[in-house]
Each structure stands twice: as C-alpha cells, then as structure tokens.
N, CA, C, O and CB atoms as a CASP TS submission, in Angstrom:
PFRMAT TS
TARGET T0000
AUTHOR 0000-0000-0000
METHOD Language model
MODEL 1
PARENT N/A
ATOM      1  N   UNK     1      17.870 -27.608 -21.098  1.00  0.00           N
ATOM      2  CA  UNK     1      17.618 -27.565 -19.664  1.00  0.00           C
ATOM      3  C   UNK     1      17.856 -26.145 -19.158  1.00  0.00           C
ATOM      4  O   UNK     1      18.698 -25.505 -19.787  1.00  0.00           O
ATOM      5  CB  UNK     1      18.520 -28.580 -18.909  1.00  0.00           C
ATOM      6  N   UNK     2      17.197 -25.482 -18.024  1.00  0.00           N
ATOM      7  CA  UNK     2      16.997 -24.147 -17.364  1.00  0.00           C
ATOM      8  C   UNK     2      17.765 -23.958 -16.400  1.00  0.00           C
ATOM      9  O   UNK     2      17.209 -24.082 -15.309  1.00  0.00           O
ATOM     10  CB  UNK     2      15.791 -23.899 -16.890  1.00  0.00           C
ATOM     11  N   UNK     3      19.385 -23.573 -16.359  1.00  0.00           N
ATOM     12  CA  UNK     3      20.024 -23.586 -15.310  1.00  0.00           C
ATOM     13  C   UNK     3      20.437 -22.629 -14.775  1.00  0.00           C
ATOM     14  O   UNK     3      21.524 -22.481 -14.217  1.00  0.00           O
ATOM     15  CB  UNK     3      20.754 -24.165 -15.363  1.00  0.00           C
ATOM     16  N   UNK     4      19.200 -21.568 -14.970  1.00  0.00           N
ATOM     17  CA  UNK     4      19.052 -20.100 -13.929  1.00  0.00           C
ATOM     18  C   UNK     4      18.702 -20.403 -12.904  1.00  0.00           C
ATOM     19  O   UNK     4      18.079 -21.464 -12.854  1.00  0.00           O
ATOM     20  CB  UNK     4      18.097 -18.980 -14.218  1.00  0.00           C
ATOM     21  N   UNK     5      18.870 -19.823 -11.919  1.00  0.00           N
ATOM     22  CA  UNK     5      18.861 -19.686 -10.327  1.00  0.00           C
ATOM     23  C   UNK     5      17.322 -18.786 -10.581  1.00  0.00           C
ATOM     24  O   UNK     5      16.977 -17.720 -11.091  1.00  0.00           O
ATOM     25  CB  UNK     5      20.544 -18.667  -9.403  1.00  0.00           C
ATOM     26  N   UNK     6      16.480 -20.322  -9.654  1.00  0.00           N
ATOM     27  CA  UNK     6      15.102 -19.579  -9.233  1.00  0.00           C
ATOM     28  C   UNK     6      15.575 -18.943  -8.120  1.00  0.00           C
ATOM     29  O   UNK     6      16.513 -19.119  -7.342  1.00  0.00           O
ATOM     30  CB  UNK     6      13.738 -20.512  -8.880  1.00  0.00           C
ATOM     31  N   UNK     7      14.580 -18.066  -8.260  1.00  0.00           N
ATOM     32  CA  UNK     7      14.598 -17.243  -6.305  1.00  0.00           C
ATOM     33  C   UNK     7      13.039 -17.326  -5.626  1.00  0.00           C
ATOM     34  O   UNK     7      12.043 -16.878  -6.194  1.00  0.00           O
ATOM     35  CB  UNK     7      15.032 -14.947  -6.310  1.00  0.00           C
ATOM     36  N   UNK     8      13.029 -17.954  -4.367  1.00  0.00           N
ATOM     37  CA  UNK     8      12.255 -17.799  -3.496  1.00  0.00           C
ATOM     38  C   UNK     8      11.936 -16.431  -2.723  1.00  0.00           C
ATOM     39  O   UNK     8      13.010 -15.870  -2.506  1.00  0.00           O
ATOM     40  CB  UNK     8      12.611 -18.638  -2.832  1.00  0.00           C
ATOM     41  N   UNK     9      10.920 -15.731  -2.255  1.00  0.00           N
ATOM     42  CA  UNK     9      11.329 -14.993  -1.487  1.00  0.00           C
ATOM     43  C   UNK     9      11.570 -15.130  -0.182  1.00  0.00           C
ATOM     44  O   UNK     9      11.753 -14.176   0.574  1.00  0.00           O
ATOM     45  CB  UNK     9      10.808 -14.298  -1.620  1.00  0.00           C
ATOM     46  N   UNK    10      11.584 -16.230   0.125  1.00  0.00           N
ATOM     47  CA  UNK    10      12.462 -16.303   1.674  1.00  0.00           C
ATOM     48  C   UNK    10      13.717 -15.966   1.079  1.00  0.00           C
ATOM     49  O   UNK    10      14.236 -14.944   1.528  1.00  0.00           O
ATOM     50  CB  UNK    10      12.561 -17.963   2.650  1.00  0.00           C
ATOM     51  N   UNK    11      14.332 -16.575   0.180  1.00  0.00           N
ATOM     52  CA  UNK    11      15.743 -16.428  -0.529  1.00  0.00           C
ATOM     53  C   UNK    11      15.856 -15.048  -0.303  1.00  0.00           C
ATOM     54  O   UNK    11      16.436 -14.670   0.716  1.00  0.00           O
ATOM     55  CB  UNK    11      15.894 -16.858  -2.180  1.00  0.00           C
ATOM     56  N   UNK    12      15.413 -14.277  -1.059  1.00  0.00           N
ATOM     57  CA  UNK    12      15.136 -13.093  -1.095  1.00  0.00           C
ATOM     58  C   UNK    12      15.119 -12.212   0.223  1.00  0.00           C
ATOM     59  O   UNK    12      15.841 -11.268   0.546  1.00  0.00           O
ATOM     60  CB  UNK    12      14.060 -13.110  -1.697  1.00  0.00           C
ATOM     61  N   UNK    13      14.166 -12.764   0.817  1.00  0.00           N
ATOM     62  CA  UNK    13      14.227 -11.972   2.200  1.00  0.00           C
ATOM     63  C   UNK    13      15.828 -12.505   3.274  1.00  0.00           C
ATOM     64  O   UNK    13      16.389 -11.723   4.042  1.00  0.00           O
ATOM     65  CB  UNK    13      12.471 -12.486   3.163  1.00  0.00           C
ATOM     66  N   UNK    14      16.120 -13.464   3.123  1.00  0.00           N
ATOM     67  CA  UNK    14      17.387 -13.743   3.787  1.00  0.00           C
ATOM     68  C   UNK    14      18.730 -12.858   3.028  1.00  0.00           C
ATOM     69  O   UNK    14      19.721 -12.437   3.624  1.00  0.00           O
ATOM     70  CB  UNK    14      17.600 -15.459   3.703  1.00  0.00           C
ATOM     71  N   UNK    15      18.499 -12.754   1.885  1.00  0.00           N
ATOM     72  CA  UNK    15      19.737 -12.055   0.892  1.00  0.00           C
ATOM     73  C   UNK    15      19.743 -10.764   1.364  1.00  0.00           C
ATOM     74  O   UNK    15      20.813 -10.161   1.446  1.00  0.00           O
ATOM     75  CB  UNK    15      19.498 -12.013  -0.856  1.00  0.00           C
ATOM     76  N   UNK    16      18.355 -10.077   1.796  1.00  0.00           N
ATOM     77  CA  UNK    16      18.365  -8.648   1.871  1.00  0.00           C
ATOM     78  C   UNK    16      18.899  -8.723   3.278  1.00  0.00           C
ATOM     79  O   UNK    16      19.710  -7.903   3.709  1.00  0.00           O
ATOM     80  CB  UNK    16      16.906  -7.812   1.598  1.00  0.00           C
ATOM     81  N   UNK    17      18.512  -9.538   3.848  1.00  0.00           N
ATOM     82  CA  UNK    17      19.168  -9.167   5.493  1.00  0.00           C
ATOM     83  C   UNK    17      20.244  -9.584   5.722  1.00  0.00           C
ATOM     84  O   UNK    17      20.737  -9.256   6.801  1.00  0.00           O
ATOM     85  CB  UNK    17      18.510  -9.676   6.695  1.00  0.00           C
ATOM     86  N   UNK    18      20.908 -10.327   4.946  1.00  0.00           N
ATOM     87  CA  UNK    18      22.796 -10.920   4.783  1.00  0.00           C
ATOM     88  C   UNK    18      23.281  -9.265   4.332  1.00  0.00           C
ATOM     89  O   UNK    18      24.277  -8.905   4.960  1.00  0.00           O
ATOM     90  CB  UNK    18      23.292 -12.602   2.945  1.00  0.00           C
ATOM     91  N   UNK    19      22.829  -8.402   3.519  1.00  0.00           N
ATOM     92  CA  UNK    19      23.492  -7.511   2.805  1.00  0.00           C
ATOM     93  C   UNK    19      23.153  -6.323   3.747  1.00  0.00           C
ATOM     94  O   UNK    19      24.022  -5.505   4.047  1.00  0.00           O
ATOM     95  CB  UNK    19      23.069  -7.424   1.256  1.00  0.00           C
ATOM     96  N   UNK    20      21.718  -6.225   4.267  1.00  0.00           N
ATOM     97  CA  UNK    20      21.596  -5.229   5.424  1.00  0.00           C
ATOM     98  C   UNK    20      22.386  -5.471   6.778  1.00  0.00           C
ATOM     99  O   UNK    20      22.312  -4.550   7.591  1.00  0.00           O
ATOM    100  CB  UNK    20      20.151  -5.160   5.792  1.00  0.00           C
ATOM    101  N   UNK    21      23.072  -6.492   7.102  1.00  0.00           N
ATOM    102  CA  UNK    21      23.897  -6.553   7.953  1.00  0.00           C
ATOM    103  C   UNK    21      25.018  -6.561   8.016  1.00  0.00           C
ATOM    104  O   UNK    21      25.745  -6.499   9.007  1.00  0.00           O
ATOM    105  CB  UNK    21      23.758  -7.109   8.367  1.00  0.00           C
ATOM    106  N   UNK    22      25.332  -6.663   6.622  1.00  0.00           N
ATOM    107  CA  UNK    22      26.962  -6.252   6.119  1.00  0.00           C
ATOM    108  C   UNK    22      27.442  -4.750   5.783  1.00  0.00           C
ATOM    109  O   UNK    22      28.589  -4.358   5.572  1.00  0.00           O
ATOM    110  CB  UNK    22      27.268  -7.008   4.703  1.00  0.00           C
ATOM    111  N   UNK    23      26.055  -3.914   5.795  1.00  0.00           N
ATOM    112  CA  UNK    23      26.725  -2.459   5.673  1.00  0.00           C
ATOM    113  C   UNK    23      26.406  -2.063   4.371  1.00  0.00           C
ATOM    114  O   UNK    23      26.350  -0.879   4.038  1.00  0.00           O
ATOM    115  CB  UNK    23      28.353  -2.377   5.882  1.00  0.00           C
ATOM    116  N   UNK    24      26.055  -3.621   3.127  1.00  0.00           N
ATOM    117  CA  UNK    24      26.195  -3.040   1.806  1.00  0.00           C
ATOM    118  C   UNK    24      24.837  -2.283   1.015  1.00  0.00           C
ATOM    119  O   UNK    24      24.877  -1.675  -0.054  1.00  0.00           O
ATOM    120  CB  UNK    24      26.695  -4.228   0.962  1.00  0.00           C
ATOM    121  N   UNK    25      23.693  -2.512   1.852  1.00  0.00           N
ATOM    122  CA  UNK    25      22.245  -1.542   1.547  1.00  0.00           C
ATOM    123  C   UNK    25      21.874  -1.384   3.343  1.00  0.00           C
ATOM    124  O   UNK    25      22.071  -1.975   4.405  1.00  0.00           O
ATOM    125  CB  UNK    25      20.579  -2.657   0.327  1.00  0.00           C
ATOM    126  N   UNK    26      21.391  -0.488   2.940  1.00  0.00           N
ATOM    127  CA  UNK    26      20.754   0.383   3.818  1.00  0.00           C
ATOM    128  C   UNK    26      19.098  -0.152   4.175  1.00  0.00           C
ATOM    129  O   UNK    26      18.465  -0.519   3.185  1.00  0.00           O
ATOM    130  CB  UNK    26      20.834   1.883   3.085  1.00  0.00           C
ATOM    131  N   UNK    27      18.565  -0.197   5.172  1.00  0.00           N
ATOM    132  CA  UNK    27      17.465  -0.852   5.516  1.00  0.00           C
ATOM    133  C   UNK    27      15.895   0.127   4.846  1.00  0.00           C
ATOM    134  O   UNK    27      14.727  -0.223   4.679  1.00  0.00           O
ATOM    135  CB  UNK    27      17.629  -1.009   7.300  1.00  0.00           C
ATOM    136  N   UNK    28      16.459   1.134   4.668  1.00  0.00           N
ATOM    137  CA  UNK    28      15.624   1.853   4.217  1.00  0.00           C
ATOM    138  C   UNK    28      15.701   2.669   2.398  1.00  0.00           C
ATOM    139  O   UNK    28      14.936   3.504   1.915  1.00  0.00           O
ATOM    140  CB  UNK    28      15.655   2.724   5.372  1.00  0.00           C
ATOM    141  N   UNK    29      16.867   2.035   1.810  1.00  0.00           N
ATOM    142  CA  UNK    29      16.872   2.338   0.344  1.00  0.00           C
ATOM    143  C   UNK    29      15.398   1.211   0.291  1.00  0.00           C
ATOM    144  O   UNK    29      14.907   0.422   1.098  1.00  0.00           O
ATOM    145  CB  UNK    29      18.644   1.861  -0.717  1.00  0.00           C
ATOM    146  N   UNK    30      14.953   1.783  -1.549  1.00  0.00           N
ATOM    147  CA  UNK    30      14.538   0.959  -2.209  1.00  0.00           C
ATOM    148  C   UNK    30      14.568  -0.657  -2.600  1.00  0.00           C
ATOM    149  O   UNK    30      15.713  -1.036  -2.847  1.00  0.00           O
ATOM    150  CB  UNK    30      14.719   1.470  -2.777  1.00  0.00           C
ATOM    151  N   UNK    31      13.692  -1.543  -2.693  1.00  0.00           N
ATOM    152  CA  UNK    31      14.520  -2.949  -2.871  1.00  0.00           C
ATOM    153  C   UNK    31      15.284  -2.890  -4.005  1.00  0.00           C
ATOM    154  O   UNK    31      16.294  -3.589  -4.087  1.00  0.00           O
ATOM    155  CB  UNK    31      13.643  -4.247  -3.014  1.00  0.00           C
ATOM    156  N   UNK    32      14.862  -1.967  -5.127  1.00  0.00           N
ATOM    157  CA  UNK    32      15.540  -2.118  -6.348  1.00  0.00           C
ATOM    158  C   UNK    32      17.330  -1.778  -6.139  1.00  0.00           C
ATOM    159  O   UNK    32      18.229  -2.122  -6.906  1.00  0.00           O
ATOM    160  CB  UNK    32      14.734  -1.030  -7.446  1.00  0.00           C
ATOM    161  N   UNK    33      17.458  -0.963  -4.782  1.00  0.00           N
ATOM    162  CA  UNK    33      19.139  -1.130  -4.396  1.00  0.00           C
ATOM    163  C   UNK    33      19.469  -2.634  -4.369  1.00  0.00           C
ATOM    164  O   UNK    33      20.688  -2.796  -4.303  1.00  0.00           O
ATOM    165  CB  UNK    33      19.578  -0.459  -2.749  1.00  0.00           C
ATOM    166  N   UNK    34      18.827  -3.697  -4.398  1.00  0.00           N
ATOM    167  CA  UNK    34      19.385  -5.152  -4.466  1.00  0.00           C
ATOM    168  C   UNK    34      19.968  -5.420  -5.455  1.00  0.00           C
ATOM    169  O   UNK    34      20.758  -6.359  -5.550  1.00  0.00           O
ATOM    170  CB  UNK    34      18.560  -6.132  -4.377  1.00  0.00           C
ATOM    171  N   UNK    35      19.717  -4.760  -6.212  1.00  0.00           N
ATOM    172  CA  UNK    35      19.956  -5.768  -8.134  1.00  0.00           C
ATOM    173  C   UNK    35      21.541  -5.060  -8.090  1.00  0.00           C
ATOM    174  O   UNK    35      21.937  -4.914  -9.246  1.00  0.00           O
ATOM    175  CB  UNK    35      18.467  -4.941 -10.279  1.00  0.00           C
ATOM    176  N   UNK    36      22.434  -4.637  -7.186  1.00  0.00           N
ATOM    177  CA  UNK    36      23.480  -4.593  -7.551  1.00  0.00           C
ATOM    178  C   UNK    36      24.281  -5.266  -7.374  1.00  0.00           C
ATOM    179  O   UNK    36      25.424  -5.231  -7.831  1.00  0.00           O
ATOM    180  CB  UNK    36      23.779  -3.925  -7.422  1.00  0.00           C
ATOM    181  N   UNK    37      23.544  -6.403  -6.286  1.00  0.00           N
ATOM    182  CA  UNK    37      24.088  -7.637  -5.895  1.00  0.00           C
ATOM    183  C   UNK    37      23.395  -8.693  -6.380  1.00  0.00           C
ATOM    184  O   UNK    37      23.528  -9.796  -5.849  1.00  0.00           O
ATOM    185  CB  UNK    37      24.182  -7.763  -4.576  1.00  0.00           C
ATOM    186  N   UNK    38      22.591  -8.512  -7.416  1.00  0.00           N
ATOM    187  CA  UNK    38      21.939  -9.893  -8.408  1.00  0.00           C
ATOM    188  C   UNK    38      22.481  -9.812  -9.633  1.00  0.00           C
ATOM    189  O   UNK    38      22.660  -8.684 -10.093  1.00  0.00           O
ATOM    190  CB  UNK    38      20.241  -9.943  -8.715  1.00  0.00           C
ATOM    191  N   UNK    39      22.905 -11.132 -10.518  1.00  0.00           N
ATOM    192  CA  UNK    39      23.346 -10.981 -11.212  1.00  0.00           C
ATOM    193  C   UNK    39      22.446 -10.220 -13.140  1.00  0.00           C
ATOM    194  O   UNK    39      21.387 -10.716 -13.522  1.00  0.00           O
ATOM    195  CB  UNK    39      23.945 -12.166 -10.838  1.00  0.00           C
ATOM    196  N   UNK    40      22.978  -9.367 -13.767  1.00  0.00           N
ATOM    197  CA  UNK    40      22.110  -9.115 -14.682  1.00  0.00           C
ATOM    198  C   UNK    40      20.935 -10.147 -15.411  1.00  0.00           C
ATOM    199  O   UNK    40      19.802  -9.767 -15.707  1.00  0.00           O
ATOM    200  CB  UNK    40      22.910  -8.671 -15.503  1.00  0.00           C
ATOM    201  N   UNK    41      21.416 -11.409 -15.611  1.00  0.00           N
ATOM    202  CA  UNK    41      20.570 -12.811 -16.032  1.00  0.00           C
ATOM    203  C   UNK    41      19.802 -12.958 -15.364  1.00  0.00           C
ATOM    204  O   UNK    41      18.642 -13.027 -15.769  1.00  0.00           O
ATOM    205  CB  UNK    41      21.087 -14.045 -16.077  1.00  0.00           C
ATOM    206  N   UNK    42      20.170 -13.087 -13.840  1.00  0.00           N
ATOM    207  CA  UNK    42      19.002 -13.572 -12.887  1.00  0.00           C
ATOM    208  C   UNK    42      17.832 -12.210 -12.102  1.00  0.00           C
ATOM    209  O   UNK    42      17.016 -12.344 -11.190  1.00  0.00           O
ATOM    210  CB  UNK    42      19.949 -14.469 -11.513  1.00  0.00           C
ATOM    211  N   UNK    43      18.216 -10.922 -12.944  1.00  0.00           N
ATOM    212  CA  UNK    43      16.932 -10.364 -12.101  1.00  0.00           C
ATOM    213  C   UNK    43      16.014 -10.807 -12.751  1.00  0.00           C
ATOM    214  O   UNK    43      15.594 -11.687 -11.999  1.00  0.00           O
ATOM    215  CB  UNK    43      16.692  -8.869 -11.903  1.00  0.00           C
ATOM    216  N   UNK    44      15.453 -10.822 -13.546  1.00  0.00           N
ATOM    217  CA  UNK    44      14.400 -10.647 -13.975  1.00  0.00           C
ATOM    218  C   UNK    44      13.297 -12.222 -12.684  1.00  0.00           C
ATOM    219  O   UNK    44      12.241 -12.151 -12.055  1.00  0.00           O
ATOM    220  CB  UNK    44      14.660 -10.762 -15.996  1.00  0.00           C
ATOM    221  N   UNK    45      14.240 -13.274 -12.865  1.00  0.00           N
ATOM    222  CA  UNK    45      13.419 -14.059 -12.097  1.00  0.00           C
ATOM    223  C   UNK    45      13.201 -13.627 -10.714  1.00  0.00           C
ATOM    224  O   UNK    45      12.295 -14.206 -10.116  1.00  0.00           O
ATOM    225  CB  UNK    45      13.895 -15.303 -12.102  1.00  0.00           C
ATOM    226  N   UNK    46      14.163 -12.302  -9.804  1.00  0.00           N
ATOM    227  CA  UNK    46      13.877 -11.959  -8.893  1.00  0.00           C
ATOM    228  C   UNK    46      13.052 -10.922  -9.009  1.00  0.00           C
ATOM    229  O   UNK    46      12.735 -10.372  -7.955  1.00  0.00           O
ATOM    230  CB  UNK    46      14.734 -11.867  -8.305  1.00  0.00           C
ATOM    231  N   UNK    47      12.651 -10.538  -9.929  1.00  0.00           N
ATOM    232  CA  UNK    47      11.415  -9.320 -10.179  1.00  0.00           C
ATOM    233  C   UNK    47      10.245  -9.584  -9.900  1.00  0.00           C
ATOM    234  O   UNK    47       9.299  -9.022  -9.349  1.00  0.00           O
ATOM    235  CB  UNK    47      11.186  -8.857 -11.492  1.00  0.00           C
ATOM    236  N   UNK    48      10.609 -11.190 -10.697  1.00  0.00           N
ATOM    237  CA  UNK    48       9.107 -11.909 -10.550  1.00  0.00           C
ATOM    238  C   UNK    48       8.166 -12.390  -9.533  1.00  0.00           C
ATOM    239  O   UNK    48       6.948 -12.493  -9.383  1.00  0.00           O
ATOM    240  CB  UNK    48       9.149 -12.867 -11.044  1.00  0.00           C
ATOM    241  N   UNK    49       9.718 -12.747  -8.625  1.00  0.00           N
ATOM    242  CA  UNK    49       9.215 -12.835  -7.536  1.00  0.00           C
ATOM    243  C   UNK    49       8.768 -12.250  -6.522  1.00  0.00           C
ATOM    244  O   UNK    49       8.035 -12.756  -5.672  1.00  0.00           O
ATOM    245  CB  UNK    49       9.594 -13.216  -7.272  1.00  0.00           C
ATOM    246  N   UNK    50       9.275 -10.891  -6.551  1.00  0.00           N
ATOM    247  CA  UNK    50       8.740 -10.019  -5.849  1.00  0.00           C
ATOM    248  C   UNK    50       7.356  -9.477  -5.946  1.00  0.00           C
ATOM    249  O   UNK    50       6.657  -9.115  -5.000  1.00  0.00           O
ATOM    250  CB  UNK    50       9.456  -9.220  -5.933  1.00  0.00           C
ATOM    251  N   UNK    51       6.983  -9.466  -7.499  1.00  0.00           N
ATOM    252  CA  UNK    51       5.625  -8.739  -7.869  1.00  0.00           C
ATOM    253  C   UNK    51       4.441 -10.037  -7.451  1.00  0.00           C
ATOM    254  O   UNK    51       3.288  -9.896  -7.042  1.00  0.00           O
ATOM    255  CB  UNK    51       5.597  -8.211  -9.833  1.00  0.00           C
ATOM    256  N   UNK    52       5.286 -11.432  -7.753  1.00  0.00           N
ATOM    257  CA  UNK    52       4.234 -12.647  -7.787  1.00  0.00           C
ATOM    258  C   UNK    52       3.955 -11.946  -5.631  1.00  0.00           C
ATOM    259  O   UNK    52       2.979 -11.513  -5.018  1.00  0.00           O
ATOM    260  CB  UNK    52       5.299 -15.043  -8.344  1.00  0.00           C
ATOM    261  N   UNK    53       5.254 -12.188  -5.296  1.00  0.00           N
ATOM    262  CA  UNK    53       4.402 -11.576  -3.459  1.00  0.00           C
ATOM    263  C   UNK    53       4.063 -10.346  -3.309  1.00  0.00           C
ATOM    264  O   UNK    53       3.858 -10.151  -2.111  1.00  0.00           O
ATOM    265  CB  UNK    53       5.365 -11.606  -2.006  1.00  0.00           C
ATOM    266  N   UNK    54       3.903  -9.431  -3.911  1.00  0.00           N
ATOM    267  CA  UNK    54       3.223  -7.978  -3.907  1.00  0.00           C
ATOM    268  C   UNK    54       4.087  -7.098  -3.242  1.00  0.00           C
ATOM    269  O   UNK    54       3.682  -6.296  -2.400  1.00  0.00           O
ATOM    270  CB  UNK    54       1.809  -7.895  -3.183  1.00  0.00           C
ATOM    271  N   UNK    55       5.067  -7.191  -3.523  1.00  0.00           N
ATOM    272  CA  UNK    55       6.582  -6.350  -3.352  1.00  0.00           C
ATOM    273  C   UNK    55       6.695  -5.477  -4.455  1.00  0.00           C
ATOM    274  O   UNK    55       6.594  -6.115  -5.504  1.00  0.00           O
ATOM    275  CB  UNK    55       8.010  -7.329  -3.373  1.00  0.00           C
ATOM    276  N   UNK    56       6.860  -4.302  -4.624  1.00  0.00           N
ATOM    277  CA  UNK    56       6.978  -3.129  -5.638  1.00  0.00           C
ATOM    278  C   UNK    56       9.251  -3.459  -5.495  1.00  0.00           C
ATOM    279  O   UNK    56       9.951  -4.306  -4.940  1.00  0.00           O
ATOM    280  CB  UNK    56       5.914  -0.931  -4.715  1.00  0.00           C
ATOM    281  N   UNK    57       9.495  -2.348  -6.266  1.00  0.00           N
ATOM    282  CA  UNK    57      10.936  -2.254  -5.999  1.00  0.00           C
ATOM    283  C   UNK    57      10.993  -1.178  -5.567  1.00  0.00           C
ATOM    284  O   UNK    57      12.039  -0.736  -5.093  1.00  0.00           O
ATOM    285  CB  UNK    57      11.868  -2.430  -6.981  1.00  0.00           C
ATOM    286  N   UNK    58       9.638  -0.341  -5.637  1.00  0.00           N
ATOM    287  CA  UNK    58      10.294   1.005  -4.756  1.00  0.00           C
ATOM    288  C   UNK    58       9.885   0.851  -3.334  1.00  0.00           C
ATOM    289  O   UNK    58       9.821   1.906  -2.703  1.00  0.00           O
ATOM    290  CB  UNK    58       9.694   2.607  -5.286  1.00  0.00           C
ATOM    291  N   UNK    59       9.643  -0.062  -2.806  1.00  0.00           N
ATOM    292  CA  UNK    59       9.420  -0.640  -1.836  1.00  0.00           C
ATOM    293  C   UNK    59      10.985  -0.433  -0.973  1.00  0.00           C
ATOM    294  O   UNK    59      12.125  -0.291  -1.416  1.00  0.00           O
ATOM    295  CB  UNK    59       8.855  -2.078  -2.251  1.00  0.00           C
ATOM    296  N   UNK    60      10.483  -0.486   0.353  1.00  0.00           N
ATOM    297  CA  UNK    60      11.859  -0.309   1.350  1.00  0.00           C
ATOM    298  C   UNK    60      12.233  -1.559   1.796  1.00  0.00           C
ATOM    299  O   UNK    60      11.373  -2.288   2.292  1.00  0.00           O
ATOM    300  CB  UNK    60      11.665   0.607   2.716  1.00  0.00           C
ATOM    301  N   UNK    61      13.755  -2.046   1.668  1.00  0.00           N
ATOM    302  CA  UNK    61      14.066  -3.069   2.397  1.00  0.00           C
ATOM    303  C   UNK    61      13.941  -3.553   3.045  1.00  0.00           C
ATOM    304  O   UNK    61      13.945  -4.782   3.119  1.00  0.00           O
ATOM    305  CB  UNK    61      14.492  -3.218   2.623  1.00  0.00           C
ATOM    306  N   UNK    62      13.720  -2.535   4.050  1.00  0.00           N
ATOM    307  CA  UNK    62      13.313  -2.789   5.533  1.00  0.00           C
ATOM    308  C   UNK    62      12.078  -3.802   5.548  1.00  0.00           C
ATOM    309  O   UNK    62      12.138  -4.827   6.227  1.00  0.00           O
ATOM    310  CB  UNK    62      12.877  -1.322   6.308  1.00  0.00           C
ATOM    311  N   UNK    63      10.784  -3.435   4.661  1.00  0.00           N
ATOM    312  CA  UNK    63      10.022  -4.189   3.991  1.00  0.00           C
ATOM    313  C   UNK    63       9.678  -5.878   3.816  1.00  0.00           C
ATOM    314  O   UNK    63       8.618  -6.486   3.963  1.00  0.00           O
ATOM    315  CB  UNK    63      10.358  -3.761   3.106  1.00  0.00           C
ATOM    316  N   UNK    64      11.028  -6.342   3.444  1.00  0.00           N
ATOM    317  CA  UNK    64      11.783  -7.482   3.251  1.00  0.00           C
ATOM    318  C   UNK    64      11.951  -8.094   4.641  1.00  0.00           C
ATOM    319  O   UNK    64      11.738  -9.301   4.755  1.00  0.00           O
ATOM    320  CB  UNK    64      13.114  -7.168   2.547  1.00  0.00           C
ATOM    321  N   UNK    65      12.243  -7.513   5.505  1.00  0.00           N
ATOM    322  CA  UNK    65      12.711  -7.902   6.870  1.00  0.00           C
ATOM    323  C   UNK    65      12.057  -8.107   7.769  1.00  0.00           C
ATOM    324  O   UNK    65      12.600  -7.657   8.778  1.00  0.00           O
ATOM    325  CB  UNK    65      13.371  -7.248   7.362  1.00  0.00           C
ATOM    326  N   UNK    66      10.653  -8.806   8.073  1.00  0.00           N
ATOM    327  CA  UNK    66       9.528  -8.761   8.829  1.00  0.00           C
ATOM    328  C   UNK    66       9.887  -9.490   9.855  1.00  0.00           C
ATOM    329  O   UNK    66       9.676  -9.202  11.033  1.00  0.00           O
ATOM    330  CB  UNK    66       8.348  -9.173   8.235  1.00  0.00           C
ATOM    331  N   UNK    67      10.639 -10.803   9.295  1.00  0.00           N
ATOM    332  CA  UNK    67      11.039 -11.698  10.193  1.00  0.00           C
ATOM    333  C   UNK    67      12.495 -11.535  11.114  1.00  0.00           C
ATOM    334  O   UNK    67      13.180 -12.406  11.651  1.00  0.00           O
ATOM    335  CB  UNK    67      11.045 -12.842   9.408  1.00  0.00           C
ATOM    336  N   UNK    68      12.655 -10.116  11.062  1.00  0.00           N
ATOM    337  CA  UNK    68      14.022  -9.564  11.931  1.00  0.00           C
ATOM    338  C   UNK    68      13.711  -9.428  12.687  1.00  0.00           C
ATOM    339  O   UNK    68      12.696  -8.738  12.778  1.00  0.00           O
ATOM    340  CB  UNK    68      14.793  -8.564  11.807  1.00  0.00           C
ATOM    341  N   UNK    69      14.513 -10.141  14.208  1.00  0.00           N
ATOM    342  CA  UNK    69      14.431  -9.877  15.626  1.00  0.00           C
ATOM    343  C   UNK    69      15.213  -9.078  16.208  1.00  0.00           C
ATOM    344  O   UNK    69      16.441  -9.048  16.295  1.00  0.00           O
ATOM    345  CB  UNK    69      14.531 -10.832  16.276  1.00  0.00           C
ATOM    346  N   UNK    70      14.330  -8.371  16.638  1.00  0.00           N
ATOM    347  CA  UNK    70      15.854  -7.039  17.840  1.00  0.00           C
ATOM    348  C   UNK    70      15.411  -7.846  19.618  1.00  0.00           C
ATOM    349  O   UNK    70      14.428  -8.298  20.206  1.00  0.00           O
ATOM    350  CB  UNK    70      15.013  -3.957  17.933  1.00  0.00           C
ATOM    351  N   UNK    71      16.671  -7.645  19.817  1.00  0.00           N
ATOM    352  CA  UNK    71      16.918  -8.176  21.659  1.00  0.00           C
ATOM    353  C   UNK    71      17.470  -7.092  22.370  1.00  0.00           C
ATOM    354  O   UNK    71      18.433  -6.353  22.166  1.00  0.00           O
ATOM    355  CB  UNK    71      18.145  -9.554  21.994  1.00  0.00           C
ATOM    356  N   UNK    72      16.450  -7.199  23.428  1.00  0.00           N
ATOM    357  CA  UNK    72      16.740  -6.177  24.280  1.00  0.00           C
ATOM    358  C   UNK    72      18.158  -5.833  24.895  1.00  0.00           C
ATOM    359  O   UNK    72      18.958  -6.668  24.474  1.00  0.00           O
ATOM    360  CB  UNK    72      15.944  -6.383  25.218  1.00  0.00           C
ATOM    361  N   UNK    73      18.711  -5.003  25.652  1.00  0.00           N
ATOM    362  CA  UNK    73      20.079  -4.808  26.115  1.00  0.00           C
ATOM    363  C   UNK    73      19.416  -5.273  27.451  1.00  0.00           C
ATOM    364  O   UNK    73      20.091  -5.366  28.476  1.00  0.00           O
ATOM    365  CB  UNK    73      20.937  -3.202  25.952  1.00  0.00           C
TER
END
C-alpha cells in the first residue's frame, strides 16, 4: 500500500501562503524555496504537481497566491 502524502495544488497553494505569512519564504523567492519545508520523500510528488499545473520552480511564490485577498485600510 502507498502511504505518501499526495499533494493537491490547492494544498500547495494554501502551504505557500501559511509559510508566506509566517515570515518563513518570501513572496517573491522561487517556488523551489518550498522544498525546505517538504519533506525529502514527498517532493518529488509535489514536483509533479506543479509541472502537471504548469508551475516551473523557478517560478515566484507570489505565483502560487492568486487567490490572496488584500483589504483596504
């Protein structure tokens, strides 16, 4: 039985914006700054997923974040 952690990229896109709001990547590094918070086993299935949605890794985080809302002051 296969008891690696698939990744979605909503998964994906929610992980990058949990970690872009914690301070720990930057909105504008590379996505490949993620894999320091994926575990070595499980990138490869998050690679996949990125290329299966046409996400590069030198792609910008920010990238990831389409569905981020800013509110006015």
């Amino acid at each position: 039985m296969d008891t690696a952690i698939r990744y979605d990229i909503e998964v994906i896109k929610e992980e990058a914006l949990q970690l872009a709001k914690k301070g720990l990547v930057n909105r504008q590094q590379p996505i490949y700054t993620l894999g320091k918070y994926i575990p070595d086993r499980e990138w490869a299935y998050f690679e996949q997923e990125l290329e299966k949605n046409e996400y590069l890794l030198r792609d910008r985080i920010i990238d990831l974040l389409d569905h981020e809302t800013w509110e006015e002051d």
